[in-house]
MMTF fields as JSON, N, C-alpha, C and O atoms, coordinates in Angstrom:
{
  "mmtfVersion": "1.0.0",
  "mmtfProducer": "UNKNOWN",
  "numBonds": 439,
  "numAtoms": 440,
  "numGroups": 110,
  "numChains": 1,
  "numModels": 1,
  "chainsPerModel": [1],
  "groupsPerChain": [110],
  "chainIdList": ["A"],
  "bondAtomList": [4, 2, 8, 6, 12, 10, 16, 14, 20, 18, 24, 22, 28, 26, 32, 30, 36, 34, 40, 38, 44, 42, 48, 46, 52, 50, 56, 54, 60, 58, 64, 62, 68, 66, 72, 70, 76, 74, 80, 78, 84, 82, 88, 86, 92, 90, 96, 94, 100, 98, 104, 102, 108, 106, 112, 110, 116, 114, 120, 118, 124, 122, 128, 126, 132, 130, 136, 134, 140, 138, 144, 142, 148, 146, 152, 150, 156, 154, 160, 158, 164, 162, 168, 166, 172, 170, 176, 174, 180, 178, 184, 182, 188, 186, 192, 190, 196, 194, 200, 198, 204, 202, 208, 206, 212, 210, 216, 214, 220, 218, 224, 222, 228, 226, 232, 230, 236, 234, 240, 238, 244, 242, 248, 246, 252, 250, 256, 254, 260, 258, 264, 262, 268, 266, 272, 270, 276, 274, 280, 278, 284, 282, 288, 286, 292, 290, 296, 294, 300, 298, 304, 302, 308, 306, 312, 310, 316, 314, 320, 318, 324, 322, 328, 326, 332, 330, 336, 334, 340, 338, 344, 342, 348, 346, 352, 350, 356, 354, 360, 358, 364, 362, 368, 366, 372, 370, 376, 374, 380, 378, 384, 382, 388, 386, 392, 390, 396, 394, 400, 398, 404, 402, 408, 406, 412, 410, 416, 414, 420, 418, 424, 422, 428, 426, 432, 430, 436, 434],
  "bondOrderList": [1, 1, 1, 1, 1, 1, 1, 1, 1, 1, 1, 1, 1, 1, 1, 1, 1, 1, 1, 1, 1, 1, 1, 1, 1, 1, 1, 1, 1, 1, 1, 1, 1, 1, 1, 1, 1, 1, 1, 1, 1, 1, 1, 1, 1, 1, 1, 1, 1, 1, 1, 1, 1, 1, 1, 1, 1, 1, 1, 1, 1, 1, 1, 1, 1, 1, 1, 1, 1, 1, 1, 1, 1, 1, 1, 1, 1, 1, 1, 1, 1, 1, 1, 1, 1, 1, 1, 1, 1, 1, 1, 1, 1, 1, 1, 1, 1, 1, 1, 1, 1, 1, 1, 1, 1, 1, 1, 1, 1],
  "groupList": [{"groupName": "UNK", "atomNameList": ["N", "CA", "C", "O"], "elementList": ["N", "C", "C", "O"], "formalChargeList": [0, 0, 0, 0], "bondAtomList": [1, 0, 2, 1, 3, 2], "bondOrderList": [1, 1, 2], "singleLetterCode": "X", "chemCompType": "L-PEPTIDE LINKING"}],
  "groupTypeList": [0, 0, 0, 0, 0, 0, 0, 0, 0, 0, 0, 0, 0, 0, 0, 0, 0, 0, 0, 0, 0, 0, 0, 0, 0, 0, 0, 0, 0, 0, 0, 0, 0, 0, 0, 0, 0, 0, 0, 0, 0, 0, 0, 0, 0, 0, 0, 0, 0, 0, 0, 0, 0, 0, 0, 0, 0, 0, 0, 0, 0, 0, 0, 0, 0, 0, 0, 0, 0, 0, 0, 0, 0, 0, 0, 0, 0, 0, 0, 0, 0, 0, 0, 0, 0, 0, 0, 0, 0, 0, 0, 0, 0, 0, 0, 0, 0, 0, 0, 0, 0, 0, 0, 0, 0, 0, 0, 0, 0, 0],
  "groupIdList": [1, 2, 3, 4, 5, 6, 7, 8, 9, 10, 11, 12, 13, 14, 15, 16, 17, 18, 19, 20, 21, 22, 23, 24, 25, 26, 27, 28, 29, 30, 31, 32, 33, 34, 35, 36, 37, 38, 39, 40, 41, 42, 43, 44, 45, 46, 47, 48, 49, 50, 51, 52, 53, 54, 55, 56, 57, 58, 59, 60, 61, 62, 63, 64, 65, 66, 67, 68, 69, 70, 71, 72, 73, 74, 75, 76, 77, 78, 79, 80, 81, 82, 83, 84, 85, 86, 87, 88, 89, 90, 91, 92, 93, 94, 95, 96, 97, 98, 99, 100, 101, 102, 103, 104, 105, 106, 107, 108, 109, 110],
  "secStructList": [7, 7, 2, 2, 2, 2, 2, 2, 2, 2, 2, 2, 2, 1, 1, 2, 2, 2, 2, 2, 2, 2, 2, 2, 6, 6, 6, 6, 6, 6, 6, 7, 5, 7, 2, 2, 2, 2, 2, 2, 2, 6, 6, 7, 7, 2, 2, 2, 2, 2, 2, 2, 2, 2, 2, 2, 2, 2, 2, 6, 6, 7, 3, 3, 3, 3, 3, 6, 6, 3, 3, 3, 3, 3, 7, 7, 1, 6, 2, 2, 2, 2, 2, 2, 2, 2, 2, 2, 6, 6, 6, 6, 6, 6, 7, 4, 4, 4, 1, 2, 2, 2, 2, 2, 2, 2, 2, 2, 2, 7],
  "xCoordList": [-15.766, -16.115, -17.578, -18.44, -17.704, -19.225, -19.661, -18.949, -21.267, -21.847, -21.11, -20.905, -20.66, -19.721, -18.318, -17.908, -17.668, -16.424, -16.83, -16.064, -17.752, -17.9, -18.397, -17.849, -19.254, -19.616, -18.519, -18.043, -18.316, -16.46, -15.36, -14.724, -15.104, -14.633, -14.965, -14.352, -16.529, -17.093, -17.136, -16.992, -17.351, -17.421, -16.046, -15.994, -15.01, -13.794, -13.49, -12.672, -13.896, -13.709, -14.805, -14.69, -15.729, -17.008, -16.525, -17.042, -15.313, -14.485, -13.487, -12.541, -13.597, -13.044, -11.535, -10.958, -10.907, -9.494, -9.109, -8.345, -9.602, -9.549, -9.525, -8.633, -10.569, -10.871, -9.703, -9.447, -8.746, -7.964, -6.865, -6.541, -6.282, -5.459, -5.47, -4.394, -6.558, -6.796, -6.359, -5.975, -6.444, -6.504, -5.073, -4.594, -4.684, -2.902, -2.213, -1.035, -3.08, -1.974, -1.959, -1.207, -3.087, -3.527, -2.512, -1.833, -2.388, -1.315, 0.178, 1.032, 0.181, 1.458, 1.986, 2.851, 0.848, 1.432, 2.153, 2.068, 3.377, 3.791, 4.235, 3.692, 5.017, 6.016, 5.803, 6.719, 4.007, 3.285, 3.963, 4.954, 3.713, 4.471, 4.24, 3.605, 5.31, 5.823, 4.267, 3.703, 3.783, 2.645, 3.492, 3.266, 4.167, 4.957, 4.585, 3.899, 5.345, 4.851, 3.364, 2.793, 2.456, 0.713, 0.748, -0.317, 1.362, -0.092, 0.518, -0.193, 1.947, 2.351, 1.456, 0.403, 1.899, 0.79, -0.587, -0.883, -1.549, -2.83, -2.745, -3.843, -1.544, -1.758, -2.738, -3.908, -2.186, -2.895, -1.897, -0.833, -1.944, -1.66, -1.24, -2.06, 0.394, 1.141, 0.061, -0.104, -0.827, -1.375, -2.512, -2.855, -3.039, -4.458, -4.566, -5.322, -2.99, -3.372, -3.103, -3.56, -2.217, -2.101, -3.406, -3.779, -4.347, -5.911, -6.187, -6.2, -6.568, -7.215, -6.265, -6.712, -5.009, -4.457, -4.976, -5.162, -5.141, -5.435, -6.934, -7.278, -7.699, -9.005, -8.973, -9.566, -8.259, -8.223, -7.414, -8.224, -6.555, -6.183, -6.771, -6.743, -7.347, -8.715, -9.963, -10.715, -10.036, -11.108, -10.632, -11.368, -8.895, -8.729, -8.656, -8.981, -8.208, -8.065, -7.044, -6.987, -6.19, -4.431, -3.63, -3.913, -2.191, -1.379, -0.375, -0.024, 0.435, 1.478, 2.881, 2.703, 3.685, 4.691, 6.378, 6.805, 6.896, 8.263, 9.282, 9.708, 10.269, 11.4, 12.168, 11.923, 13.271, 13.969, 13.208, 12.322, 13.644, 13.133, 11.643, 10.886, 11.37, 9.523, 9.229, 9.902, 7.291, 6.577, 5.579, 4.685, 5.589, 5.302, 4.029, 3.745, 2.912, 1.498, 1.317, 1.554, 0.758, 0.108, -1.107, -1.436, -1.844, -3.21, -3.439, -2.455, -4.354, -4.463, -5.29, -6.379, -4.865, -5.125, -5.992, -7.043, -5.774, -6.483, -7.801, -8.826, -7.719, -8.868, -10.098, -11.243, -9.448, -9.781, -10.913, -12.086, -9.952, -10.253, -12.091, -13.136, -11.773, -12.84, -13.938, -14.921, -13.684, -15.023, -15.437, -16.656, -14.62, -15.41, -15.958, -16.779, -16.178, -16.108, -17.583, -18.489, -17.617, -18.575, -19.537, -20.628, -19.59, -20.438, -21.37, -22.593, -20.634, -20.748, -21.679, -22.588, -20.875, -21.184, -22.509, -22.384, -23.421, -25.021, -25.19, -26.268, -23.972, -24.618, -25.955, -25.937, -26.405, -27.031, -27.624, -27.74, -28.342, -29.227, -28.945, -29.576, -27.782, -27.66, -27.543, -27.841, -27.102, -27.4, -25.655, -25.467, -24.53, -23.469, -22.663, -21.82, -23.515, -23.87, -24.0, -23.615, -24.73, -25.084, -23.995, -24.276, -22.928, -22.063, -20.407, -19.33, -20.72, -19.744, -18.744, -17.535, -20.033, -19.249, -18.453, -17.338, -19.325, -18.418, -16.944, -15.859, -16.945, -15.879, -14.677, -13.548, -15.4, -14.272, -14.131, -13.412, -14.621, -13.889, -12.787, -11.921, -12.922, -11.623, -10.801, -9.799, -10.644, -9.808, -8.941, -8.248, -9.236, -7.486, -6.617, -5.481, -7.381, -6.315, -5.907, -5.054, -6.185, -6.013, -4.634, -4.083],
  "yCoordList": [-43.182, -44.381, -44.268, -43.612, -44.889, -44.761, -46.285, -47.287, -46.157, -47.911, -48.678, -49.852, -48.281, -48.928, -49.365, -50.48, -48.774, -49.021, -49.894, -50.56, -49.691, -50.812, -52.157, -53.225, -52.116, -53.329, -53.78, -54.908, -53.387, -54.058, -54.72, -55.661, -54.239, -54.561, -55.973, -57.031, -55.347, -56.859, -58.343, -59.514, -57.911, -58.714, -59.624, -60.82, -58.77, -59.46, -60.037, -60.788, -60.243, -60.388, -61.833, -62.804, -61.719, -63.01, -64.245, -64.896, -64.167, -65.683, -65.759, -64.989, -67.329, -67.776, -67.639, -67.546, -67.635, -67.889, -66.105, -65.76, -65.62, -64.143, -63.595, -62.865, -64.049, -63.535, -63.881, -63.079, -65.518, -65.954, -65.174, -64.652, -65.073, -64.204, -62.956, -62.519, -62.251, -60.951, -60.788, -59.731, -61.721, -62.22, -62.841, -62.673, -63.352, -63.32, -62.295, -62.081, -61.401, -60.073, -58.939, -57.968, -59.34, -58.108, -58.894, -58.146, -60.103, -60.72, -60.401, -60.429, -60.096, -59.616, -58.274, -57.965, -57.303, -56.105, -55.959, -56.724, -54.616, -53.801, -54.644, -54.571, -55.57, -55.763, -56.813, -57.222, -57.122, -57.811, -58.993, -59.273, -60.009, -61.512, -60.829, -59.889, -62.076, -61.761, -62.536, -62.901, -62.704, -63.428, -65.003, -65.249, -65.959, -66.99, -67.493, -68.511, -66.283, -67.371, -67.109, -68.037, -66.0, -66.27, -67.107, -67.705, -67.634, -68.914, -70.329, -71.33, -70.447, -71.638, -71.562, -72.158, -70.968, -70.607, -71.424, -72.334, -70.977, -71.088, -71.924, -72.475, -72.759, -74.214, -73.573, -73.957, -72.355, -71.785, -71.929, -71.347, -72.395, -72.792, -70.773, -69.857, -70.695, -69.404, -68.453, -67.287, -69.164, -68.457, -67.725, -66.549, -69.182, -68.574, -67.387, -66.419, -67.903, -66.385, -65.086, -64.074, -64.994, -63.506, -63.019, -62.086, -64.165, -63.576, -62.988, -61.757, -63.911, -63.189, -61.932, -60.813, -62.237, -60.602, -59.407, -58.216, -60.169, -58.701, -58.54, -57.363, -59.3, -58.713, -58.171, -57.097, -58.775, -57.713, -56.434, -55.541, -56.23, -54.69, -54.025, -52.957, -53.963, -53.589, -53.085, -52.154, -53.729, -53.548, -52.516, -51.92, -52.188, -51.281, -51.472, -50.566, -52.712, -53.252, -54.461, -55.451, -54.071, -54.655, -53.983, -53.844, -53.536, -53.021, -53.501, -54.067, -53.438, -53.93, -53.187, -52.176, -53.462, -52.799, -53.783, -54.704, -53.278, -53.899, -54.14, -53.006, -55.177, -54.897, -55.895, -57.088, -55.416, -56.362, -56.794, -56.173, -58.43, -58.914, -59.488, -60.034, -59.239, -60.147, -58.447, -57.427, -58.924, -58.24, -57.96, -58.803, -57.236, -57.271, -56.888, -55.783, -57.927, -57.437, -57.425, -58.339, -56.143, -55.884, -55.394, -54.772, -55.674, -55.257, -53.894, -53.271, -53.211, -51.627, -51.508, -52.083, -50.743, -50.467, -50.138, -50.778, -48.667, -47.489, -47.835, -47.168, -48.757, -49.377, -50.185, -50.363, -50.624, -51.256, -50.479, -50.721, -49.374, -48.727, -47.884, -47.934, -46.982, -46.648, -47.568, -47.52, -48.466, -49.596, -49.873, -49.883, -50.117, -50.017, -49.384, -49.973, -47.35, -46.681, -46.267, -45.64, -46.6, -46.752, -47.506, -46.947, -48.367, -49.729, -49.214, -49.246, -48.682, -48.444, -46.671, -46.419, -45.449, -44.374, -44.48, -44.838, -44.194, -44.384, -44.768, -44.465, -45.72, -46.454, -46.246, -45.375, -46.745, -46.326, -45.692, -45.652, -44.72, -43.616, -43.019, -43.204, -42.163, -41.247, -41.315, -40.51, -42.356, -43.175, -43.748, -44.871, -42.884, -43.241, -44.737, -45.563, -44.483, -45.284, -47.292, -48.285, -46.845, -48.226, -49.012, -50.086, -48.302, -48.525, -48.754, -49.001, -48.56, -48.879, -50.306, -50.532, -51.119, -52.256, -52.678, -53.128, -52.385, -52.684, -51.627, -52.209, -50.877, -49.715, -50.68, -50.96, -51.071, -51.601, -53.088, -53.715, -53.604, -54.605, -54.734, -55.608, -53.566, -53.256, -52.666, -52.561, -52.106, -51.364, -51.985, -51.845, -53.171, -54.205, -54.262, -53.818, -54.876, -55.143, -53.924, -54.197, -52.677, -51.698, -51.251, -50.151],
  "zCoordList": [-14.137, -14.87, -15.288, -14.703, -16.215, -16.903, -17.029, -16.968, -17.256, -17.448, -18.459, -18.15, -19.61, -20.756, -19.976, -20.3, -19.171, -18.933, -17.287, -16.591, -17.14, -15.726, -16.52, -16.244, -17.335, -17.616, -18.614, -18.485, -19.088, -19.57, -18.722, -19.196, -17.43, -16.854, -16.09, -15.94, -15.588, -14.796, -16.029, -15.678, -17.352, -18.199, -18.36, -18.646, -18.111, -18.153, -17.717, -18.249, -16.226, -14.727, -14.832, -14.085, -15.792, -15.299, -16.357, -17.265, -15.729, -16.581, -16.223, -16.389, -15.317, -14.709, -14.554, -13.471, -15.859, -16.152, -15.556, -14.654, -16.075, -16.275, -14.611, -14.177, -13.87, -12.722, -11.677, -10.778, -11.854, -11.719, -11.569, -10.502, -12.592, -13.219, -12.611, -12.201, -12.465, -11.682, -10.228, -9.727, -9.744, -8.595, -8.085, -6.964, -8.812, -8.656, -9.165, -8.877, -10.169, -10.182, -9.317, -9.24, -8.613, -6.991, -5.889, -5.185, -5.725, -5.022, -4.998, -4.112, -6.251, -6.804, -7.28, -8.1, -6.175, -6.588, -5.687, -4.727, -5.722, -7.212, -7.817, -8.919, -7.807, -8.561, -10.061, -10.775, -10.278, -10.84, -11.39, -10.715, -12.67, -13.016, -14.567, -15.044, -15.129, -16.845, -17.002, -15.971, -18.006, -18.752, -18.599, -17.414, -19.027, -18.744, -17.808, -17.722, -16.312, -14.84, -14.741, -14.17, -15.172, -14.952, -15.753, -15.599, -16.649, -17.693, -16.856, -16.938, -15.972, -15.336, -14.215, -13.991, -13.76, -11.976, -12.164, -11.39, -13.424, -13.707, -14.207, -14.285, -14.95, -15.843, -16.955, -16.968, -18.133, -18.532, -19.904, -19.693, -20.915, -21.972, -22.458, -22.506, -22.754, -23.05, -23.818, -23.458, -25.148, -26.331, -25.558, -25.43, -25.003, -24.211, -23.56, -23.637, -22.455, -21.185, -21.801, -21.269, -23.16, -24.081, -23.86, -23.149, -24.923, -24.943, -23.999, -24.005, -22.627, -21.612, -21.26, -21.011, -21.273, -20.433, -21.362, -21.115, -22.525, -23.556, -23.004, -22.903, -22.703, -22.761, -21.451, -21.347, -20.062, -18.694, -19.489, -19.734, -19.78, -20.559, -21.079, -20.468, -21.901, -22.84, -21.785, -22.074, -20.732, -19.686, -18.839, -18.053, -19.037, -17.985, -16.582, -15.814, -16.134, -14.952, -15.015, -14.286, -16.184, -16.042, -17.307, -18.497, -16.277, -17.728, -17.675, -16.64, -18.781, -18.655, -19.268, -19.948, -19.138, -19.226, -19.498, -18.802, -20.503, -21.108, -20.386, -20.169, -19.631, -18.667, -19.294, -19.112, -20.168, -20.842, -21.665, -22.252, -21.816, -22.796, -22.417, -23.219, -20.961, -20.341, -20.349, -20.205, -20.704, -20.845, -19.121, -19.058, -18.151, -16.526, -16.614, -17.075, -16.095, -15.793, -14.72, -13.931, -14.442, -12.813, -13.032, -14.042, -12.05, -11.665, -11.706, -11.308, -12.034, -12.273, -11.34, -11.325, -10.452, -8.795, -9.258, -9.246, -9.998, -10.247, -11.071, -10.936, -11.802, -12.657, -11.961, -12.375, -10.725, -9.755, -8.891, -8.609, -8.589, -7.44, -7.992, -7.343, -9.799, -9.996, -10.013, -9.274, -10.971, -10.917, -9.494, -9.32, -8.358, -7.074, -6.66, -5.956, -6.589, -6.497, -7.335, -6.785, -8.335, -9.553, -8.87, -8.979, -8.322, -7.613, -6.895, -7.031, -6.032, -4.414, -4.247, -3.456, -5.559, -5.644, -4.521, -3.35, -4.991, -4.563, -3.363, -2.853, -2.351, -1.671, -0.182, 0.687, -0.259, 0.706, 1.502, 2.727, -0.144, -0.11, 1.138, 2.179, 0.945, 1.81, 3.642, 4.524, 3.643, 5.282, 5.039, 4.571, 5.396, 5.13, 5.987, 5.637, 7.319, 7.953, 8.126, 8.743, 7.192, 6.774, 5.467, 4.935, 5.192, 4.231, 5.072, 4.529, 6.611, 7.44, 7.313, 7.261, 7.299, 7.481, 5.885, 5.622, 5.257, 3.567, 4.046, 4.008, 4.262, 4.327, 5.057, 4.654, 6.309, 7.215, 6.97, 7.747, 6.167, 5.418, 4.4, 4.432, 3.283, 2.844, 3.45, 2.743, 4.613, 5.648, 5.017, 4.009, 6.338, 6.181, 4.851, 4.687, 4.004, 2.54, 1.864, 1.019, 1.905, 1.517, 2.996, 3.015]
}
């Protein structure tokens, strides 16, 4: 990941609806929600949540995919995983140490 594709991402992410949304589609992995039940869930008007899912897609940290006639968005682990990864690279000038406890906080949910 590069500074263009991290700050795209966090940009996507620094709105509200969006971050929302993100956040129930990490809830809902694998098997992610049609766009329909995310814009009910969120009380998110159908047209609107298109927008935002298009702009989390575009950011590379949600895709989606055709099943029948609903369109399935899930969270992009993997989109996820670099931008964290991207964050963190550097951490802690070399004192791996001191990056313990961040580590063993995502333990669990991972």
């Amino acid at each position: 990941m590069d500074n263009d594709s991290a700050i795209s991402a966090l940009n996507a992410l620094a709105q509200s609806t969006r971050l929302n949304t993100f956040r129930l589609l990490v809830r809902h992995e694998p098997n992610g929600l049609a766009a329909g039940d995310i814009a009910r869930q969120l009380d998110v008007p159908q047209n609107t949540m298109s927008a935002h899912l298009g702009i989390l897609a575009r950011a590379g940290i949600v895709r989606s995919e055709r099943r029948s006639r609903s369109i399935i968005y899930r969270a992009d682990l993997d989109g996820l995983r670099a931008l964290t990864l991207f964050l963190v690279k550097d951490c802690c000038a070399g004192s791996p140490e001191l990056c313990a406890p961040l580590l063993a906080e995502l333990t669990p949910c991972c």
